[in-house]
N, C-alpha and C positions, 0 to 999 in steps of 0.2 A: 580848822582841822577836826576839832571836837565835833560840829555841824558831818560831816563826813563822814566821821567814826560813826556816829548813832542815823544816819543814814545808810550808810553800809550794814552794821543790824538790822537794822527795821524790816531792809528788801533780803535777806539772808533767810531761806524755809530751811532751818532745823530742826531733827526730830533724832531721839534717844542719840544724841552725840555726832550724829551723821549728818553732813551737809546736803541736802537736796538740789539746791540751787544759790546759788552766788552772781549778786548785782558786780559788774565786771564794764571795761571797756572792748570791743573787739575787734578788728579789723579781718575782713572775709572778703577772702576774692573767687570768686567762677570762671571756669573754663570748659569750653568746648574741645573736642581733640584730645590726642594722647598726653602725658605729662614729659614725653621725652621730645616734644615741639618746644616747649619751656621748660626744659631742666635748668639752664643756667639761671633762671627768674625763680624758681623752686627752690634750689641749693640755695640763692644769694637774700630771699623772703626766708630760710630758715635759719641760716647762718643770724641776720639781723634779728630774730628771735630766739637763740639763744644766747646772743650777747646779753640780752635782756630779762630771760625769765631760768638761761641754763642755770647756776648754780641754785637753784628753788628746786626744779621738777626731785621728786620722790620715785611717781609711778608711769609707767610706758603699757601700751597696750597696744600691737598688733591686729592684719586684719584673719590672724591662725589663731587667736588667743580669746580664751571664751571669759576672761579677768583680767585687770589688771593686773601686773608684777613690781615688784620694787627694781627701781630701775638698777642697769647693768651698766658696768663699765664699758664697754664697747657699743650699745645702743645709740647716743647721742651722734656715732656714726654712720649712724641708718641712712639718713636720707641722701649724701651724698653718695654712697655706696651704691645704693639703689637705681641712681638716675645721670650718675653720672661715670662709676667706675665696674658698670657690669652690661657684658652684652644682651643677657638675658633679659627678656620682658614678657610680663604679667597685664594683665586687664586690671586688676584689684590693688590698689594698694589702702594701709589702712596708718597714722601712727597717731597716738594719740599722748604726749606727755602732761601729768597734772603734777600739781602740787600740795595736794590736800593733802589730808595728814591719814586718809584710809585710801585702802586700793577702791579707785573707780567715785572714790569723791569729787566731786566739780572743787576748782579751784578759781582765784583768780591771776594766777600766772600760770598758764598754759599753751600747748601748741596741738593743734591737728592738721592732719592732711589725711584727705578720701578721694581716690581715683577711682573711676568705676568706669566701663567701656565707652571711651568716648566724653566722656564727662570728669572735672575735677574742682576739689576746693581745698585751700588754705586757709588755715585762721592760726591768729595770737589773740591771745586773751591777758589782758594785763586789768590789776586794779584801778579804782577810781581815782587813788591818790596818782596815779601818775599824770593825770594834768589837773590837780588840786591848784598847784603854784599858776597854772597859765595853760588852757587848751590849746593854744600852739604846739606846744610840746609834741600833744597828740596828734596833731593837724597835721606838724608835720614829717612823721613818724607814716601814717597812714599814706599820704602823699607820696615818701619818700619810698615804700611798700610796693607801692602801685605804680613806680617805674621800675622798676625790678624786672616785674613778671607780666607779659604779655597775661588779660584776663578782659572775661566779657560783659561779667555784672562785678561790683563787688560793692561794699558799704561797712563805714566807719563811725563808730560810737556808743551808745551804751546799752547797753545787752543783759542777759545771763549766762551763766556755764552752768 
């Protein structure tokens, strides 16, 4: 784990206390079409990431919000609100939660989604240490992801945020 730990610094670009980038694991999927062809694969990909990274996130950013904010009690219900319990529908959606310890710091437990006309992505972003013990773990976390939600590219493994 020591090996890990000074591997996870080494790949880590900070500068005056601010994190620029963070060595992370990620799993990202794409989609063509509106996100309300796949809402229940949306809802059921973020649900399984906040089982995982919810009590961490700090900061939420929307796609009206020109900064992060520290997160709100009723945010972590955005995305099911949004796709599955409102008839209204947008081209844009944006959410992005991190965990860093500043607004709009990369972390490595986080979540995004970006719809944009026609087009959409999901990601979770979790540390290295979670398949430290055995990359099954993540193998099949990512697997289990990608039945979830109908998607036309996606790819799993190590990244930055």
């Amino acid at each position: 784990m020591s090996d890990l730990n000074s591997l996870t610094a080494a790949l880590t670009m900070q500068r005056d206390n601010f994190v620029y980038l963070k060595p992370c694991l990620d799993i990202i999927m794409y989609w063509a079409g509106t996100p309300f062809e796949r809402s229940d694969g949306i809802v059921a990909f973020y649900d399984r990431s906040l089982e995982l990274i919810g009590k961490h996130v700090r900061f939420f950013r929307t796609e009206t919000m020109t900064a992060a904010k520290p997160l709100k009690k009723d945010t972590l219900g955005l995305v099911p609100c949004l796709f599955k319990g409102t008839e209204s529908r947008r081209d844009i959606y944006m959410l992005y939660l991190e965990s860093g310890t500043a607004p709009d710091e990369p972390s490595d437990l986080a979540f995004s989604l970006n719809v944009g006309p026609g087009i959409g992505c999901i990601r979770l972003v979790l540390p290295l240490s979670f398949a430290s013990d055995s990359p099954d773990v993540f193998a099949d976390l990512a697997i289990s992801l990608g039945q979830m939600l109908p998607y036309d590219f996606g790819q799993a493994g190590l990244s930055v945020n």
